[in-house]
N, C-alpha and C positions, 0 to 999 in steps of 0.2 A: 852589301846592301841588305838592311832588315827586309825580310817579308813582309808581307801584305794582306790585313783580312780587310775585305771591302762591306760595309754593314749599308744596304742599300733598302729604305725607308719609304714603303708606299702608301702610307695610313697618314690621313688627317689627325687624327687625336691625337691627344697630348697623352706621353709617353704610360703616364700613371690610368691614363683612361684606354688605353689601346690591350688588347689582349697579345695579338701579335707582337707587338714594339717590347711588350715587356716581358713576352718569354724568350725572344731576342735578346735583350738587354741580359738578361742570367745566361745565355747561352755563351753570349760574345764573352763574359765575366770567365764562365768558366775556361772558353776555351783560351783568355791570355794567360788562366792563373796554370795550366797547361803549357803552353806555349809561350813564355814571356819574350820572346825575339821575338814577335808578329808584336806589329806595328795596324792600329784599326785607322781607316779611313770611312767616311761616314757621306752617304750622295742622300738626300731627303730632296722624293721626287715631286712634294707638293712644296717643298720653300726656295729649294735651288731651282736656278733657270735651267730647262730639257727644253731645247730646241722645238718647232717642230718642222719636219721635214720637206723642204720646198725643191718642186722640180730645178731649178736653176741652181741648186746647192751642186749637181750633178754632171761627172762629165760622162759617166758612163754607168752599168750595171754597180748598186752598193760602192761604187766609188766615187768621193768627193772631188771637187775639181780645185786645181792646183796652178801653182805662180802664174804663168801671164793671165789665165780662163780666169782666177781668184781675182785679179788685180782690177777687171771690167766691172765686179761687183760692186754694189753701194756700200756704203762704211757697215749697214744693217746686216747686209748677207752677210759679209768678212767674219764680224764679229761671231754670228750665229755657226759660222761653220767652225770657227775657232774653237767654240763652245764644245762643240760634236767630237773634234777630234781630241779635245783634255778628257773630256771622259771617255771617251774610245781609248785610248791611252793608259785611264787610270784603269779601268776594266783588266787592260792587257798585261800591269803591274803587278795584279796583286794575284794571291795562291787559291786563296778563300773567300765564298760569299754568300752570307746572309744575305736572305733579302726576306722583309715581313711587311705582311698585306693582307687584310679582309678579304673573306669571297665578296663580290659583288654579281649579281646575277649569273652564277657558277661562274666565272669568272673572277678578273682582279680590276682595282679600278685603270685607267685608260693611259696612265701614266709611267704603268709599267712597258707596256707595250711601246710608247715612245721613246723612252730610254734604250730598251732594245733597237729599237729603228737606230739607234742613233750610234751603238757598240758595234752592230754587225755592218765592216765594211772590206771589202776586198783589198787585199795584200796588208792587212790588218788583223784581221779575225775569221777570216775565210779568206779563201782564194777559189779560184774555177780552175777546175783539168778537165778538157773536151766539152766544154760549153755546159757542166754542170759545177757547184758549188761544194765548198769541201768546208768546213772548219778547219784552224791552225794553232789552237789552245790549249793542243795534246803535247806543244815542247817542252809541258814539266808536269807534275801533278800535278792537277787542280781539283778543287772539292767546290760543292753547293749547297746549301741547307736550305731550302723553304719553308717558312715560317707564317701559315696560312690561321687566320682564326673566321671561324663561321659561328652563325649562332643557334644553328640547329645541327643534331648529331646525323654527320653524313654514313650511313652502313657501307662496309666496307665494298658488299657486292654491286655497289652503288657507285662507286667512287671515279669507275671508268666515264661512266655515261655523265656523270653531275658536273663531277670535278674538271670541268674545261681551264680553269687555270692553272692547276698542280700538271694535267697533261701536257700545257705547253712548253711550261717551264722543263718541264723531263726530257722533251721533245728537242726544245731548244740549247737547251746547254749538251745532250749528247750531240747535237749537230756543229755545236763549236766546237767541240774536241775536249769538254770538261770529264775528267773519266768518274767521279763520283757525284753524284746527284740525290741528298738525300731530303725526306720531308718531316717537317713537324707541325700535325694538324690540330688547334687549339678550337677543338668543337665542343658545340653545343656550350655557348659561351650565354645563352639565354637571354632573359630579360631583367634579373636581378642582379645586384654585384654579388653576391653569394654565390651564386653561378654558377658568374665569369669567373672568379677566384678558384673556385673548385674546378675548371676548364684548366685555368691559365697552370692551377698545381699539378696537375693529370699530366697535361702535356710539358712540364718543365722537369717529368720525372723522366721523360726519354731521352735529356741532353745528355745524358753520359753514356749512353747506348749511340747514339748520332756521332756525337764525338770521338770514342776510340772507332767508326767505322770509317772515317775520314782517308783523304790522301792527298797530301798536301809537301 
C-alpha cells in the first residue's frame, strides 16, 4: 500500500492569493519530487463538509456510537458521523501532514479546530489507561509541517505568548503520538503583493531544511 501525505487546507483564498496554500503547494511539489511512492490526499476545511460535533453523535468519552445506538439515529446523524469517522480514518492512513492556515486573532480560523474534534477519537487515535488519555499515532513515523502565513512579523521572543495556534498544533499532534512536528511561518506577508511575495519566497526557502528534518 503507497503512503500517504495528507495536504489539509484551512484558507478561504484561492490558492494563487493565499500565502500559506502556496508555500504548501512547493512544499508538497518538492516533497513528492523526493518521495515519489507518497501518494497526496487533499481535506479543504472550508469546501468539504467537517461535521460539527453533537452530543448524541456520543456513546461515551471521544467515542462515537455504534450499530444498534447508530441505528436509533435519524438518516442526518448516521450520515454526519459517517462523515467523522472517513476522516478520522483518512487521518490514521496517512505518514505526512501539511496543514496551511492564516493567523487569525493569534490563532487559526475555527475550522481547523473542528476537524481535530472530529480525528481525535478513542480506540482510533487515542485510547485511555487509568481514566487519562494517551494518543496511538506513534505505530509508525509520523511527521507534521505547519504552514502558518501572518501578516505582520511575529519576533521570535514573542512567538510563545502570540502564537496560540502554532502552540496547539505542537501540543496536539505530540499528544497523538506524531513524533515530528515541524513549522513554516510565512510572516509579515504585509499589505502589498510585493510583500506577500517577498514573505511567501523567505519562507519557501526553509522547505528543504523541513524536509530532510522529517520522519516518515
Amino acid at each position: 500500500m503507497k503512503k500517504k501525505l495528507l495536504y489539509i487546507n484551512c484558507n478561504s483564498k484561492p490558492e494563487k492569493l493565499s500565502s500559506s496554500k502556496t508555500v504548501a503547494r512547493i512544499f508538497i511539489q518538492k516533497f513528492i519530487e523526493k518521495n515519489p511512492d507518497f501518494e497526496v490526499e487533499e481535506v479543504d476545511l472550508y469546501n468539504d463538509h467537517i461535521p460539527r460535533l453533537e452530543y448524541e453523535y456520543f456513546a461515551g468519552r471521544s467515542a462515537l456510537v455504534e450499530k444498534e445506538a447508530l441505528k436509533q439515529l435519524d438518516d442526518h446523524a448516521q450520515k454526519e458521523i459517517k462523515r467523522i469517522n472517513e476522516l478520522c480514518q483518512q487521518f490514521i492512513d496517512c505518514r505526512v501532514y501539511v496543514i496551511a492556515a492564516p493567523m487569525w486573532n493569534l490563532s487559526f480560523p475555527p475550522q481547523l479546530k473542528e476537524y481535530f474534534d472530529c480525528v481525535i477519537q478513542d480506540k482510533k487515535t487515542i485510547k485511555f489507561e487509568n481514566k487519562k488519555p494517551k494518543g496511538i499515532l506513534n505505530d509508525f513515523d509520523r511527521s507534521l509541517v505547519y504552514i502558518q502565513s501572518s501578516g505582520a512579523k511575529v519576533p521570535f521572543y514573542l512567538r510563545p505568548i502570540l502564537n496560540k495556534g502554532l502552540n496547539y498544533i505542537k501540543y496536539i499532534t505530540k499528544y497523538l503520538g506524531i513524533k515530528k512536528t515541524k513549522e513554516i511561518l510565512v510572516d509579515n506577508t504585509g499589505t502589498t503583493e510585493e510583500e506577500r511575495k517577498a514573505a511567501v519566497e523567505k519562507a519557501a526557502g526553509q522547505i528543504d531544511k523541513v524536509l530532510n528534518s522529517l520522519r516518515y
